[in-house]
N, C-alpha and C positions, 0 to 999 in steps of 0.2 A: 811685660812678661810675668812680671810677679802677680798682677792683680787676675791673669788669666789660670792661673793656679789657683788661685787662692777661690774665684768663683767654681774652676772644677772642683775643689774640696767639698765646698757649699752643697754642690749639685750631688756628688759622690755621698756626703752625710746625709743629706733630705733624702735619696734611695735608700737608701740603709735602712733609715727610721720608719721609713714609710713600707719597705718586708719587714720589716719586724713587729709595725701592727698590726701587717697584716696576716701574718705567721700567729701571733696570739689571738685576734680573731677569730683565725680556722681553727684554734686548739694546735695549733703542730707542733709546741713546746709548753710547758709547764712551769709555773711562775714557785719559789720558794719551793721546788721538791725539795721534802726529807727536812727534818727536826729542825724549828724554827728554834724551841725554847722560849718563844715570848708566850705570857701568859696570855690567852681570850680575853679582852673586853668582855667585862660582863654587859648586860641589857636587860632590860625588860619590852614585853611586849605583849598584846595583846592578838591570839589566833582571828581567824576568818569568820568565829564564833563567837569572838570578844571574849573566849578564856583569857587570862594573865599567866603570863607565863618567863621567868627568868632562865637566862642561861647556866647560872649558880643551880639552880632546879635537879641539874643532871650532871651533879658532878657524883664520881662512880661509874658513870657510863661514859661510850665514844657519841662524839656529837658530827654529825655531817650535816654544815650549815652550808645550803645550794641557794644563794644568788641568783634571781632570774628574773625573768618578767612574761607577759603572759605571749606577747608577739615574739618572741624571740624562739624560731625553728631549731637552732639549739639545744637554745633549754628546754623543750618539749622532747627532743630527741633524746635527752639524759634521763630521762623521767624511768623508762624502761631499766636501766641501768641501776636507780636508786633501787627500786622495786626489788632488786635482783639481791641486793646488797641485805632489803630489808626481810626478805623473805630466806636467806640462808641465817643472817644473823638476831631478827626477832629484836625481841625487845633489851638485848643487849649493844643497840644500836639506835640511839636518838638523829631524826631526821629533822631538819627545817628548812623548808623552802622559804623564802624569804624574798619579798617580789621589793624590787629595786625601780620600779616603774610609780613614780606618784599618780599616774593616771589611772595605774590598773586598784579598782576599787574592793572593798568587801565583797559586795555580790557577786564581780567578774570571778574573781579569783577563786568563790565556793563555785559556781560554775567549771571554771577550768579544773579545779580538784575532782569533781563529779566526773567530767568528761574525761579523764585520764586517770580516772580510777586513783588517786593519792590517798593513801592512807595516811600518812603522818601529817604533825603541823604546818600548816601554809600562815605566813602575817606578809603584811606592809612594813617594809622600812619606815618606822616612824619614832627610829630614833638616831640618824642619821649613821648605820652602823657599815652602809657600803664605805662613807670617807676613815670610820674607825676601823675597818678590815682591809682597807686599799683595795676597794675593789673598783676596776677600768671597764672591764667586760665580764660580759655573762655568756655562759652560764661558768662561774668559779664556784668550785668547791672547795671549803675547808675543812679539815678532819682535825678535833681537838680531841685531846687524849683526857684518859680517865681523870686525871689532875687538875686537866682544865686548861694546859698548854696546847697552843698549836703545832703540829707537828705536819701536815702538809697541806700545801694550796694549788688547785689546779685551775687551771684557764683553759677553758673553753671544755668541750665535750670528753669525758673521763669514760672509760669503759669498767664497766662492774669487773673485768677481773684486778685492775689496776683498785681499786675500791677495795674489793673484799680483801684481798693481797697485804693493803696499808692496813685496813681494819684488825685482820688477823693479827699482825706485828701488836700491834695495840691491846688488842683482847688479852695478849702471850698465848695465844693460840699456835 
């Protein structure tokens, strides 16, 4: 009797775990909303262009570091959303997309920015900064505040007014 419990538990937790990745997959909850207080990993990096460029760079400004890759329907679908974020708030709002994909290459990637019109910086994870940000899935967005703290992390598909929204908080807008 005991061990027929004990395997519906089993069965009962593996459903469990298994909505709930698949619930952060669809975006249908958000991972660390609202003021982390841990300070950004800094990084360096080199764009699609082979600028260098650090994350120390932009301190003074809001950083929204988007996680993605180039197959990911998702992350393609956020893309509008960044846009939205980056055209109310200008250059008071540093954007990086940052492809989590070792496959997707320098040229894919100035490709994919052409085709979907990106204006801000696009790099390659190549300083292994999804395991230093905990990132599972894409498309996650992080919003680091002027200081250089993270202050919110989203999973999966974010809508520009939930963006502009956190942004503003941050600006003291």
């Amino acid at each position: 009797m005991n061990r027929a419990y004990a395997v519906a538990a089993i069965i009962l937790i593996a459903i469990v775990a298994l909505i709930a990745i698949d619930a952060l997959q669809a975006g249908q909850f958000e991972l660390g909303e609202g003021p982390s207080g841990e300070k950004a990993p800094d990084f360096t990096l080199k764009d699609i262009y082979g600028r260098q460029f650090s994350l120390s760079d932009f301190r003074g400004k809001v950083v929204i570091l988007d996680f993605f890759y180039i197959d990911c329907p998702a992350c393609r679908e956020e893309i509008p959303h960044l846009k939205a974020v980056k055209d109310k708030f200008g250059a008071q709002v540093i954007i990086i997309s940052i492809s989590v994909n070792p496959g997707d290459t320098d040229e894919e990637l100035r490709e994919f920015a052409e085709d979907y019109g990106i204006t801000w910086r696009v790099a390659r994870d190549t300083a292994d900064l999804a395991d230093a940000y905990g990132i599972s899935f894409v498309p996650t967005l992080i919003i680091i505040d002027k200081d250089g703290y993270i202050r919110h992390k989203h999973t999966g598909l974010t809508s520009h007014e939930v963006l502009e929204s956190e942004v503003m908080e941050l600006l003291g807008a």
